[in-house]
N, C-alpha and C positions, 0 to 999 in steps of 0.2 A: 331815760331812766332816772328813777328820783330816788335817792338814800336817807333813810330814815335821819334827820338832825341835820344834814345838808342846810350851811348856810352860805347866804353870800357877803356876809360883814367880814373879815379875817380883821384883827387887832394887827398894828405895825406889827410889835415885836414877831409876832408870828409869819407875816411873810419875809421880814428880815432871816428870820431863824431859818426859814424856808430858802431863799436864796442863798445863803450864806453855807447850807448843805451842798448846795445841788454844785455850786462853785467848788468847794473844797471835792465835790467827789469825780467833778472833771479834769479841774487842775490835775488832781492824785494820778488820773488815770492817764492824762495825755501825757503826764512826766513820766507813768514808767513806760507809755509803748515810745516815746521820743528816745529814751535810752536802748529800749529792745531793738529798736530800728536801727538805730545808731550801731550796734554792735552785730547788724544782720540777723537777726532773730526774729521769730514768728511773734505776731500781734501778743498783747495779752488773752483774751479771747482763747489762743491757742494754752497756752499754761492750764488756763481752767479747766478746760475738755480734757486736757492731756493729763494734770494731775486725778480729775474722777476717775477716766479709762483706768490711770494706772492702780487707784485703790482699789478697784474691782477687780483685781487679781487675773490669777488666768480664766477663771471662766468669761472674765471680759465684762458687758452692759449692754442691753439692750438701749436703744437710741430713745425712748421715750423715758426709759429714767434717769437715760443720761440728761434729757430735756428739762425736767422735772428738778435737778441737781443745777443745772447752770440758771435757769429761770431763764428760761427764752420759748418764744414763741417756736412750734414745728417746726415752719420752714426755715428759720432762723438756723436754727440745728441742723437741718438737713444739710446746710449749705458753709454753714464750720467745718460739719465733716466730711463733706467730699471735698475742701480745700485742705482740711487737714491730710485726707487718705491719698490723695493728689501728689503730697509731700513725702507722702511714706511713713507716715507717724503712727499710725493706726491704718488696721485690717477689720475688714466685714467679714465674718464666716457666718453659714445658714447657723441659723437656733435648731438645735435639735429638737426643741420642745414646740418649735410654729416654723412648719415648710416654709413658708411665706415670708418668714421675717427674719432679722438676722442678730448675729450681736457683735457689739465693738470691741476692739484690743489693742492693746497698744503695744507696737513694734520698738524692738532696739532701737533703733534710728529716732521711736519717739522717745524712748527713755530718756539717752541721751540727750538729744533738746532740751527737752524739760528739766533736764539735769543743769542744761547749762542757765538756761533763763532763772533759777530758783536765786542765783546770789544775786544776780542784778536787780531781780524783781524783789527781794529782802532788803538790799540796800538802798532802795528807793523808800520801803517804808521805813526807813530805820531813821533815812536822812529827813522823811517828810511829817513823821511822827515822834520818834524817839528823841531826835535832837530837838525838837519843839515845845516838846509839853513832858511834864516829870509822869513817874510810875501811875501817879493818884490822878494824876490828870487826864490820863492816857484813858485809866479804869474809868473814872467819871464820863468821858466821851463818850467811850462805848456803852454805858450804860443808857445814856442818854440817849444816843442814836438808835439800842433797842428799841426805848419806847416808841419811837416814829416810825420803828421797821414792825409793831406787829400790824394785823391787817384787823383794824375797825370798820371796812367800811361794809355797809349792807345796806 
C-alpha cells in the first residue's frame, strides 16, 4: 500500500521526537501497571474498559463500541472482556434490539475495582506529569501530542 506524500527521508529531529514519544508513553504505562500489580489490582487495560462500561450507564455498551472507545483491534476486546467477565467486573446480557448479540455492564464488584485503581492510577499521573512540568507546560504537551494523534495518513 502506498500513501499519498509517503517518504522515506525523516529529519533527526523527527525521529528523535518520534522515539522520545513512544518512550515516555511506555515508561508512563509500565509505571502505573508496576504500581497496579504491586497493589493486586487488574492491568490498566482493565480501568479503561471498566471506566467506558461504567459511563454507559445502566443500559450498558455493546462490545464493538466499546471496541471503538478503547481503540483495539476485535479480538483484542473479545479477550479483555472475557478476562474481565471472568473476574466478575462486567456481565453480558442478550441486546434486546439483536437476538444474537449482546451488551456489556458493569457489575458492583466492577465498580468497586475501578474505584479503587482510580487514585493510584491519578497519582501516577500526578507524580509522572504534574511534578514534572508546570500548568503551561503540561497544556503545551498535550497540545503538541494532539497534533501527532490526528490521523493524516491516506
Amino acid at each position: 500500500m502506498v500513501y499519498r506524500g509517503m517518504t522515506t527521508d525523516l529529519n533527526p529531529n523527527t525521529m528523535a521526537a518520534w522515539v522520545s514519544l513512544i518512550r515516555a508513553s511506555e515508561r508512563a504505562v509500565s509505571q502505573v501497571e508496576a504500581v497496579l500489580k504491586y497493589q493486586n489490582l487488574p492491568p490498566l487495560s482493565w480501568y479503561d474498559a471498566l471506566i467506558e462500561v461504567e459511563k454507559s450507564g445502566a443500559t450498558g455498551v455493546r462490545p464493538y463500541e466499546l471496541r471503538e472507545r478503547l481503540l483495539m483491534p476485535q479480538y483484542g476486546t473479545s479477550r479483555l472482556l472475557a478476562r474481565i467477565e471472568k473476574a466478575g467486573y462486567i456481565q453480558r446480557v442478550p441486546c434486546s434490539m439483536d437476538g444474537r448479540g449482546h451488551v456489556v455492564k458493569i457489575t458492583n464488584e466492577g465498580k468497586a475495582v475501578r474505584k479503587r485503581m482510580w487514585p493510584i492510577y491519578s497519582n501516577c499521573i500526578k507524580n509522572m506529569v504534574e511534578t514534572n512540568l508546570t500548568h503551561l507546560q503540561a497544556d503545551a504537551l498535550r497540545s503538541l501530542v494532539d497534533c501527532v494523534a490526528v490521523d493524516k495518513i491516506r
